[in-house]
Residue frames as a rotation matrix with the C-alpha (Angstrom) as fourth column:
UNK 1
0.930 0.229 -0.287 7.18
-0.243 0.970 -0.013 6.11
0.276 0.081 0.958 -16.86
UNK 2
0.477 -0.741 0.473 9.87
-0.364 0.324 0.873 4.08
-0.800 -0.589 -0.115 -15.38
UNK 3
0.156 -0.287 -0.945 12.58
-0.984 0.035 -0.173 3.33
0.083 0.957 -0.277 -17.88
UNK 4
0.664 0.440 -0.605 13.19
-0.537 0.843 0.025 -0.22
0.521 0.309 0.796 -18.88
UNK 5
-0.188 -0.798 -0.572 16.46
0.283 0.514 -0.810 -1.12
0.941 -0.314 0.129 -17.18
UNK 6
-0.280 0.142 0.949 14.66
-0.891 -0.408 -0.202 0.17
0.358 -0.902 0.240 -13.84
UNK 7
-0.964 0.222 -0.147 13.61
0.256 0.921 -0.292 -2.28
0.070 -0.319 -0.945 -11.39
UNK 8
-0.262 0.948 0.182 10.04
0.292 -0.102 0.951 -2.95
0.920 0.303 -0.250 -11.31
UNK 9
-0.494 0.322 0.808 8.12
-0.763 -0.606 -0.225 -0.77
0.417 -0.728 0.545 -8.66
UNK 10
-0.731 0.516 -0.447 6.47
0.635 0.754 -0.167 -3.62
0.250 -0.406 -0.879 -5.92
UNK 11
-0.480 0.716 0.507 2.96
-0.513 -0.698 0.499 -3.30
0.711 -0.020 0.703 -5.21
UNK 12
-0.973 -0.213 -0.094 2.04
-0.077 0.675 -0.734 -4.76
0.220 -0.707 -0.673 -2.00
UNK 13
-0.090 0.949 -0.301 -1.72
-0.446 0.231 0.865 -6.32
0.891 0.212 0.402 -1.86
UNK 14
-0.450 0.452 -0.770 -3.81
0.559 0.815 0.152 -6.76
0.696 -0.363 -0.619 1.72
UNK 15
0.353 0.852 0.385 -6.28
0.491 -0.520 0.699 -5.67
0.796 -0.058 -0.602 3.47
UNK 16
-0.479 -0.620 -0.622 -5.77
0.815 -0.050 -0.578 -3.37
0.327 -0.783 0.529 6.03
UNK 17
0.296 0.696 -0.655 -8.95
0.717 -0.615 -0.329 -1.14
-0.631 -0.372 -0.680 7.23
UNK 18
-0.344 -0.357 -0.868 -8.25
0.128 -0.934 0.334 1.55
-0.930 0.004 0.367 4.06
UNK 19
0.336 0.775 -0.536 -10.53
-0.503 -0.333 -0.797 1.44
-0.796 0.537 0.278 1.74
UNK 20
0.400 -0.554 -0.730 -7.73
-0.905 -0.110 -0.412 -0.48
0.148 0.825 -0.546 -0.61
UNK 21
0.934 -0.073 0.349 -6.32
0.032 0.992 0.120 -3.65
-0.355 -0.101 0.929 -1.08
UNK 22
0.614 -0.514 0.599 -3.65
0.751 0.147 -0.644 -2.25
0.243 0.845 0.477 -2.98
UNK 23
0.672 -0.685 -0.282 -0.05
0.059 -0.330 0.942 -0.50
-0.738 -0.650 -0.181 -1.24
UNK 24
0.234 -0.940 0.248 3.30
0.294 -0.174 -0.940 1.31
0.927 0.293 0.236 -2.40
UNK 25
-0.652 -0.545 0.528 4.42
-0.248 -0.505 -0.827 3.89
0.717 -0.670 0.194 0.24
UNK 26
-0.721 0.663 0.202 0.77
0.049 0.339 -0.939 3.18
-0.691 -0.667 -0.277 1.78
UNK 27
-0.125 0.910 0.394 -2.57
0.355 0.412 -0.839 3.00
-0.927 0.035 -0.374 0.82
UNK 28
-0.991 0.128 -0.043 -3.50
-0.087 -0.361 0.929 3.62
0.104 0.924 0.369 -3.27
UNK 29
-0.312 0.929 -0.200 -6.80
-0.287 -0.293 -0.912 5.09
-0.906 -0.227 0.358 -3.39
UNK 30
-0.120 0.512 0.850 -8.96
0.540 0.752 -0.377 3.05
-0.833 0.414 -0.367 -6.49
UNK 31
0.738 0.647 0.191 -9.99
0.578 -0.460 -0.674 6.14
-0.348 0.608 -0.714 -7.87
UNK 32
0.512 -0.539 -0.669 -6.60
-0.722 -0.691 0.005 7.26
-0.465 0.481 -0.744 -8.27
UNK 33
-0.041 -0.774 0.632 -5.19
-0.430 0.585 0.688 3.89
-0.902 -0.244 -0.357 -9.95
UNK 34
0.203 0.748 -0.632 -7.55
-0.835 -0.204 -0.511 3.79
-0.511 0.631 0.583 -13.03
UNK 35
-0.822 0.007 0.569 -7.55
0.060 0.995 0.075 -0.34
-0.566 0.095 -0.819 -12.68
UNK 36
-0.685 0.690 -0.233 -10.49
0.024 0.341 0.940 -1.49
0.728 0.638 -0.250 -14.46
UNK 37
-0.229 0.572 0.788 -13.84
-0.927 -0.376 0.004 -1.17
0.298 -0.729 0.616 -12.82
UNK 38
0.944 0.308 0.121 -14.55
-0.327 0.921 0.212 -5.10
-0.046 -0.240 0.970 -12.55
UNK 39
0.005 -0.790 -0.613 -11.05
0.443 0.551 -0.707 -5.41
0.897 -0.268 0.353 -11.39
UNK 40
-0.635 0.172 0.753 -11.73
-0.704 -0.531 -0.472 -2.84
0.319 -0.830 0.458 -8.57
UNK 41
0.269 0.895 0.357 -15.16
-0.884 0.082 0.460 -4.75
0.382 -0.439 0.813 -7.67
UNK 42
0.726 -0.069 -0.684 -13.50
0.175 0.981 0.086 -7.97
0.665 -0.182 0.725 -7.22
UNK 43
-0.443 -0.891 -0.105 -10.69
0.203 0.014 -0.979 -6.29
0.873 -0.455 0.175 -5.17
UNK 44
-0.339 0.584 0.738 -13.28
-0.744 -0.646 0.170 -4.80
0.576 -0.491 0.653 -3.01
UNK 45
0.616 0.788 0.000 -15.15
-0.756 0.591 0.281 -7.88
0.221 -0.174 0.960 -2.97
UNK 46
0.320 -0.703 -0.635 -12.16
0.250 0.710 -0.659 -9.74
0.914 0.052 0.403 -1.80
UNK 47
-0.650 -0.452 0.611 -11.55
-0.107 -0.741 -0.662 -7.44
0.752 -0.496 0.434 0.79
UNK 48
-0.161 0.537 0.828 -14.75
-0.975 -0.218 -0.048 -7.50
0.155 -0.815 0.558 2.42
UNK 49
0.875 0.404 -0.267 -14.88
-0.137 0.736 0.664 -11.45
0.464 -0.544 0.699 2.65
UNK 50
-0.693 -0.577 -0.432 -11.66
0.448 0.125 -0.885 -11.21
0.565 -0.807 0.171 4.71
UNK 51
-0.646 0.452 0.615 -13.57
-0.754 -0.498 -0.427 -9.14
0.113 -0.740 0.663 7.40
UNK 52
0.425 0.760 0.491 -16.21
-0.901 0.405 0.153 -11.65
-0.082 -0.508 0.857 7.30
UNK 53
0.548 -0.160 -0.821 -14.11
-0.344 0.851 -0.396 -14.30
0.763 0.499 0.411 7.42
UNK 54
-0.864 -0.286 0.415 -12.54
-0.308 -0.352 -0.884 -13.04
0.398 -0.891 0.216 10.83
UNK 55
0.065 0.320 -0.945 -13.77
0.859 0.465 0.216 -14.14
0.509 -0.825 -0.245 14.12
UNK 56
0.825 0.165 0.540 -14.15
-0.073 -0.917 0.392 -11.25
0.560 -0.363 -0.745 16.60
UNK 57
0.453 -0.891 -0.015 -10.50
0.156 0.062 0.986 -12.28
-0.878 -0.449 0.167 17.81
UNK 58
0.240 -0.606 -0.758 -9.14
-0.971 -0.146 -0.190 -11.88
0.005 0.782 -0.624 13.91
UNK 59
-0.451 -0.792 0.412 -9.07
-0.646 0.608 0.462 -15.27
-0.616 -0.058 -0.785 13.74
UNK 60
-0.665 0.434 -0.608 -10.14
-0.661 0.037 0.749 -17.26
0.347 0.900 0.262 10.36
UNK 61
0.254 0.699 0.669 -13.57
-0.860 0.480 -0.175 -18.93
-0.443 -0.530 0.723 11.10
UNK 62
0.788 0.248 0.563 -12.52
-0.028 0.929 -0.370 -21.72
-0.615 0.276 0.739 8.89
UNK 63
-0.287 -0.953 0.095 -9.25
0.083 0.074 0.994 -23.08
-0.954 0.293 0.058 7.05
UNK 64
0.084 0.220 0.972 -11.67
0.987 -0.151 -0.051 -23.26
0.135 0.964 -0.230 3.80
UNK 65
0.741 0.515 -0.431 -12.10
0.612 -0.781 0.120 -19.69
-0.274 -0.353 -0.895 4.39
UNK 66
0.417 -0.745 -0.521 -8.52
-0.408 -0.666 0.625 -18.88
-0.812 -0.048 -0.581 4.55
UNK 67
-0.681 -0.185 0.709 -7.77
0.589 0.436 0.680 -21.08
-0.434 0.881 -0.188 1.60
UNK 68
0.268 0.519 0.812 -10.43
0.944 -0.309 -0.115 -19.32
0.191 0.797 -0.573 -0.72
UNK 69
0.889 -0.020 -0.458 -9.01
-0.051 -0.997 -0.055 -15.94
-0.456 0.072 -0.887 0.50
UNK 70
0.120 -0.948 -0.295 -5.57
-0.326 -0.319 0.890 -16.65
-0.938 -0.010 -0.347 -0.76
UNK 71
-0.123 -0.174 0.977 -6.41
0.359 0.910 0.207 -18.09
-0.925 0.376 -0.050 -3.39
UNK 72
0.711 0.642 0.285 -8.59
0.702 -0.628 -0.335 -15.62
-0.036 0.439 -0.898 -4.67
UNK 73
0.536 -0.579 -0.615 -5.86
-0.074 -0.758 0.649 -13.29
-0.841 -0.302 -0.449 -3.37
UNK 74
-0.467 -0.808 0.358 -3.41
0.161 0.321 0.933 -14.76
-0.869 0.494 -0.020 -6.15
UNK 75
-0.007 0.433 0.901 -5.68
0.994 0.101 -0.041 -14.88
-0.109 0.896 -0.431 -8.83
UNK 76
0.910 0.380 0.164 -6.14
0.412 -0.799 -0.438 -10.94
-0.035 0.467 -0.884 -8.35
UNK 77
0.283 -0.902 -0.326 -2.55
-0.257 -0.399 0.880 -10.33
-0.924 -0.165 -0.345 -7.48
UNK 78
-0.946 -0.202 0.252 -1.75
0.251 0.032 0.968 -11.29
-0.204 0.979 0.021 -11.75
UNK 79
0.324 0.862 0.390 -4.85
0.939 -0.241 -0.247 -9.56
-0.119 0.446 -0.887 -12.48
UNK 80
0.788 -0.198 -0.583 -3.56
0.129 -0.872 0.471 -6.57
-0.602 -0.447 -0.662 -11.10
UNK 81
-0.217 -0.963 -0.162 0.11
0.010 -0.168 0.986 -7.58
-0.976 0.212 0.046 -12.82
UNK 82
-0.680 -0.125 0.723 -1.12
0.729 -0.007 0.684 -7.81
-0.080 0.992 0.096 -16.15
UNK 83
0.624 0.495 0.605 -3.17
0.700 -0.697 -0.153 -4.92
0.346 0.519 -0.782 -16.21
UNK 84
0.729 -0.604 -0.322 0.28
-0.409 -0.762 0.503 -2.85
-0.549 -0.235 -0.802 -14.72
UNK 85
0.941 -0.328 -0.080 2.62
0.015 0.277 -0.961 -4.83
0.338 0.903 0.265 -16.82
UNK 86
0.526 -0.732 -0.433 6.36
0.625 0.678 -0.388 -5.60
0.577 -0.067 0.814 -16.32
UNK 87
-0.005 -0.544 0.839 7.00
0.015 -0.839 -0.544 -2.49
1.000 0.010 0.012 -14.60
UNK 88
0.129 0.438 0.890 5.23
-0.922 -0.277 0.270 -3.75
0.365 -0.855 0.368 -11.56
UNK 89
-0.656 -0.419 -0.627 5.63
-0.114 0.877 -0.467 -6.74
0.746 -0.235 -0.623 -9.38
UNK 90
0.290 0.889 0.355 2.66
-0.632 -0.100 0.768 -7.49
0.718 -0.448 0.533 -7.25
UNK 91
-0.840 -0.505 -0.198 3.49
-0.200 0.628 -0.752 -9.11
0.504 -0.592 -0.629 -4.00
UNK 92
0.360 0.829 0.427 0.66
-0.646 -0.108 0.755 -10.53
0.672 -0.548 0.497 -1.82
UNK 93
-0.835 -0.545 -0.077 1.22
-0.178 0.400 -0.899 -12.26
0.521 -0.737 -0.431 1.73
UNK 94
0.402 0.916 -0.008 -1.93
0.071 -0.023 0.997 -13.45
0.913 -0.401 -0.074 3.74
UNK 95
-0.004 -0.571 0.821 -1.42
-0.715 -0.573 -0.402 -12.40
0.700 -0.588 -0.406 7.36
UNK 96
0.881 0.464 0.089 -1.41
-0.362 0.541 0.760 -15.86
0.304 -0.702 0.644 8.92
UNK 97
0.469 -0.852 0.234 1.87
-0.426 0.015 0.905 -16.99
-0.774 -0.524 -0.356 10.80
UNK 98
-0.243 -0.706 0.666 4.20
0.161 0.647 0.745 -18.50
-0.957 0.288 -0.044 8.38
UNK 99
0.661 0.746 0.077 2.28
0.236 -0.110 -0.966 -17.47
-0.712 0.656 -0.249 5.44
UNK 100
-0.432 -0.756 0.491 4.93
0.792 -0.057 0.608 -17.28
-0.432 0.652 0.623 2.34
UNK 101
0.090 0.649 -0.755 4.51
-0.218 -0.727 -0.651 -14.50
-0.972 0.223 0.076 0.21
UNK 102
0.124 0.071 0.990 3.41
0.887 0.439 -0.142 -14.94
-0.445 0.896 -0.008 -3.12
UNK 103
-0.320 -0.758 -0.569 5.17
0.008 -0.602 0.798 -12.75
-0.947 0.251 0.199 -6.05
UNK 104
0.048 0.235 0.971 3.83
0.804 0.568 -0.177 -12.11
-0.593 0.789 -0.161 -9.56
UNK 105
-0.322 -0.556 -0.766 5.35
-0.249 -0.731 0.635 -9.98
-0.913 0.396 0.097 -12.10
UNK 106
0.777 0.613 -0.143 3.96
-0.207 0.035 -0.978 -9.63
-0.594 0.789 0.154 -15.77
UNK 107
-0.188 -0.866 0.463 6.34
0.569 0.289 0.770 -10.34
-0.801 0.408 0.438 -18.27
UNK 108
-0.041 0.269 0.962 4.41
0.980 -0.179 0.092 -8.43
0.197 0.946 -0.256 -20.95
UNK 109
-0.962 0.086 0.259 3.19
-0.119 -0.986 -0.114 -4.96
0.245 -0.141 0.959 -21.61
UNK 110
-0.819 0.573 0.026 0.31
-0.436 -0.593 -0.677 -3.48
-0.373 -0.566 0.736 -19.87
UNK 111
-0.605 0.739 0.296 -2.66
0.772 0.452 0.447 -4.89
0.197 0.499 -0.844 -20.58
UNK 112
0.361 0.905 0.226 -3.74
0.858 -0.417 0.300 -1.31
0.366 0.085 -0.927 -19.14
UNK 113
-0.198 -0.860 0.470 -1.84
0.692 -0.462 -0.555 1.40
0.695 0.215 0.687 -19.82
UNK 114
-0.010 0.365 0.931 -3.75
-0.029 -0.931 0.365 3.83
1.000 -0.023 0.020 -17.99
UNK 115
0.967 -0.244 -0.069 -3.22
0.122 0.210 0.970 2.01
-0.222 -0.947 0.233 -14.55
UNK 116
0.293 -0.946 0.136 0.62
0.896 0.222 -0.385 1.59
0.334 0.234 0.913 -15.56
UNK 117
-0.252 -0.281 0.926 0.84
0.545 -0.832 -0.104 5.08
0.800 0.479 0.363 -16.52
UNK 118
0.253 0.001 0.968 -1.16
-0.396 -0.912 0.104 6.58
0.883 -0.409 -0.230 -13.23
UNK 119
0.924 -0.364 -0.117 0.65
0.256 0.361 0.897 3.78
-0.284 -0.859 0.427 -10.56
UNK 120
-0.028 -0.952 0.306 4.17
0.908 -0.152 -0.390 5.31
0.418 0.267 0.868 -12.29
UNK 121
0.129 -0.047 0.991 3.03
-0.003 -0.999 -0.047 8.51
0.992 0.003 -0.129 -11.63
UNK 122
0.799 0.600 -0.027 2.53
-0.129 0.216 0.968 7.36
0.587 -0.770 0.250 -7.96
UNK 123
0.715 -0.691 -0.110 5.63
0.659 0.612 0.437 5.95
-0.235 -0.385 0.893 -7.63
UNK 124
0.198 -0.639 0.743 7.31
0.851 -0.263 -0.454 8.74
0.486 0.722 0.492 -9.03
UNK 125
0.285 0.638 0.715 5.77
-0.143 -0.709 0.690 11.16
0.948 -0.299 -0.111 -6.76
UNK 126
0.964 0.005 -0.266 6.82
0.233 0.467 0.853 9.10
0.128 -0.884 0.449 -3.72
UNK 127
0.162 -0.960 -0.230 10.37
0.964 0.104 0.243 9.13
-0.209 -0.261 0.942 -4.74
UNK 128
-0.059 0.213 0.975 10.37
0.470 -0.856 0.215 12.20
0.881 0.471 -0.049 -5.22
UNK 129
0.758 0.490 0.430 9.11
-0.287 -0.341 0.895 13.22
0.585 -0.802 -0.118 -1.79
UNK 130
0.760 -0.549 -0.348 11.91
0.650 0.644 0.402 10.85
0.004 -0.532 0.847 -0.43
UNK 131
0.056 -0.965 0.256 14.25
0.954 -0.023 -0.298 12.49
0.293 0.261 0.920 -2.02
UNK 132
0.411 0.488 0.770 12.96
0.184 -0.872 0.454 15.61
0.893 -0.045 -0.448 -1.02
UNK 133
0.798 0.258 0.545 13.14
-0.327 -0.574 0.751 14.79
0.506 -0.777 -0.374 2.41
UNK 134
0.488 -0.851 -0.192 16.70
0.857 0.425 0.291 13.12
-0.166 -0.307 0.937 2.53
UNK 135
-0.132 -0.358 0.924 17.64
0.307 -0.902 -0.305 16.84
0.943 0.243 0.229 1.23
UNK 136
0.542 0.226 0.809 16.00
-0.468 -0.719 0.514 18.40
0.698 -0.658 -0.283 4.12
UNK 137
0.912 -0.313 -0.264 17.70
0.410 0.680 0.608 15.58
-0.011 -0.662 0.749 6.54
UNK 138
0.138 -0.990 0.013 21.07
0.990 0.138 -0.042 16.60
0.040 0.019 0.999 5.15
UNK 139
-0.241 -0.341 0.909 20.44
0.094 -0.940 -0.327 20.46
0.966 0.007 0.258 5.11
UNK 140
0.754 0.427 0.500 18.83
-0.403 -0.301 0.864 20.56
0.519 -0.853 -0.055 8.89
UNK 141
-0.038 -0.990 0.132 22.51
-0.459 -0.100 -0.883 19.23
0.888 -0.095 -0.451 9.66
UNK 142
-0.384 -0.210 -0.899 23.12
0.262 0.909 -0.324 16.98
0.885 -0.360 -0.294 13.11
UNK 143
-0.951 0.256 -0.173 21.54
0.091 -0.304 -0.948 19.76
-0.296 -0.918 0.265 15.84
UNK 144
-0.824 0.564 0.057 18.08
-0.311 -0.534 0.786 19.87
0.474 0.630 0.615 14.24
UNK 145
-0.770 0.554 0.317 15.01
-0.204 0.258 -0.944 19.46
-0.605 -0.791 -0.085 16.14
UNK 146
-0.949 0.314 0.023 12.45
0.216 0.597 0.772 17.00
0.229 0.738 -0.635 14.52
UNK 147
-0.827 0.562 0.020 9.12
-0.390 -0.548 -0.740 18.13
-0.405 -0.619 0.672 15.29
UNK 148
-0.642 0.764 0.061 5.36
0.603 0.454 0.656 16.25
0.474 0.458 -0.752 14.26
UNK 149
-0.954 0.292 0.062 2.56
-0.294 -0.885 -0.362 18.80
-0.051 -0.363 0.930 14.16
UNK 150
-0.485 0.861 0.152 -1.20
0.874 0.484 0.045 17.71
-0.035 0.155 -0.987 14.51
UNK 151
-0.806 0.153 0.572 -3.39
0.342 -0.668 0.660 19.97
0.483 0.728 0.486 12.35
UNK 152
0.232 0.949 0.213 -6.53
0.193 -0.259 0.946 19.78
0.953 -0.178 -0.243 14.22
UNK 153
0.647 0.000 -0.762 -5.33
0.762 0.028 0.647 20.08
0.021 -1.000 0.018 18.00
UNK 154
0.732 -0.528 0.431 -2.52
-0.463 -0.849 -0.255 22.60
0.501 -0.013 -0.866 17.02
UNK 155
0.802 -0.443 0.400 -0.53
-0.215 0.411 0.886 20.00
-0.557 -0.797 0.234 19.31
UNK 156
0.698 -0.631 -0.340 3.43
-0.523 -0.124 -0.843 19.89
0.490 0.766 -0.416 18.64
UNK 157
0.970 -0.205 0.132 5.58
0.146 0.921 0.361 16.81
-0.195 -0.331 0.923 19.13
UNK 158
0.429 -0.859 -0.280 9.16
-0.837 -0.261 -0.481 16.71
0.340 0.440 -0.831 19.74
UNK 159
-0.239 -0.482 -0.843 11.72
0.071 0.857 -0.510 13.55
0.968 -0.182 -0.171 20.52
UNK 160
-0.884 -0.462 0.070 11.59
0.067 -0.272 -0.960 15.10
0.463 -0.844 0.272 23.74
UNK 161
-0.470 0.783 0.407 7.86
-0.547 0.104 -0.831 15.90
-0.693 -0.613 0.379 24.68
UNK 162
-0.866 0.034 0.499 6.01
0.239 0.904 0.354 12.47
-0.440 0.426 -0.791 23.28
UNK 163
-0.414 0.902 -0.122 2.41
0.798 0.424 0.428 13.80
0.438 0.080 -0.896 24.26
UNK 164
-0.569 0.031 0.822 0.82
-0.381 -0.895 -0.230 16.72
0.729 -0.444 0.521 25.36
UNK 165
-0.882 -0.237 -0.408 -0.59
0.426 -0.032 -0.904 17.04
0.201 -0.971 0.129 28.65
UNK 166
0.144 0.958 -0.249 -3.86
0.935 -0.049 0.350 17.66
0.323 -0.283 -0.903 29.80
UNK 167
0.570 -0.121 -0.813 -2.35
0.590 -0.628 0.507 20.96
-0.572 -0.769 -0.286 31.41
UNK 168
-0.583 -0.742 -0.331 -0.69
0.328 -0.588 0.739 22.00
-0.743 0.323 0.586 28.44
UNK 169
-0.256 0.771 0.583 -4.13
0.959 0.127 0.254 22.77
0.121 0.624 -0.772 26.73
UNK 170
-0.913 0.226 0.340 -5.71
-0.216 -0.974 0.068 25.69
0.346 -0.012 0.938 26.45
């Protein structure tokens, strides 16, 4: 758990084709966030009436439309904070130009410890990794060669070659 004089960890709420409504580093899988289940179904079910609320350009078929998604959006964005408690800050932002984001931060404890307890772990895990890889930044020293490896093709990216080549296949 994060200790009290820590800032609170932001969670960052909207949809975004992953299965989740619900962001730190990226996507938080449901089943690993142990929200309530009828706080999950309504996040879902929030989720999927954006999509149908989209036009086949991504644009809202109707200003009621976007008004009942943000609204709704808020109402789960302090669901979400009171069942993570004061450790968490819940940001949500609908994705229309100018859109303000809206902020909501519990003031209490958990109202579900077990989400608290496995979005800390989450967040712990992340930094962690960061820190991990600001180590490796500073030990691989100013000539290192950054490299991105794709598991299934076997293809290896460097600053230098972006993309592989039809001709550089096997």
């Amino acid at each position: 758990m994060l200790q009290e004089s820590a800032a609170p960890t932001t969670v960052r709420m909207f949809p975004d084709y992953a299965d989740t409504v619900l962001w730190l580093d990226g996507p938080v899988d449901y089943e690993d966030t142990d929200l309530s289940s009828g706080l999950i179904r309504e996040l879902e079910t929030w989720e999927r009436s954006y999509y149908e609320a989209l036009d086949a350009d991504f644009n809202w078929k109707s200003p009621e439309l976007a008004r009942a998604f943000i609204k709704t959006g808020i109402d789960l964005a302090g669901q979400v904070a009171n069942e993570l408690g004061a450790e968490f800050v819940i940001e949500f932002a609908s994705d229309e130009t100018a859109a303000p984001t809206y902020t909501v931060h519990s003031r209490r404890p958990a109202d579900n410890e077990g989400a608290s307890t496995a979005f800390s772990t989450i967040a712990e895990e992340l930094e962690a990794e960061q820190k991990r890889v600001t180590q490796l930044v500073a030990e691989a020293g100013p000539n290192a060669e950054w490299t991105a490896y794709a598991p299934l093709s076997g293809d290896v990216f460097t600053l230098e070659r972006k993309a592989p080549q039809a001709e550089d296949r096997d």
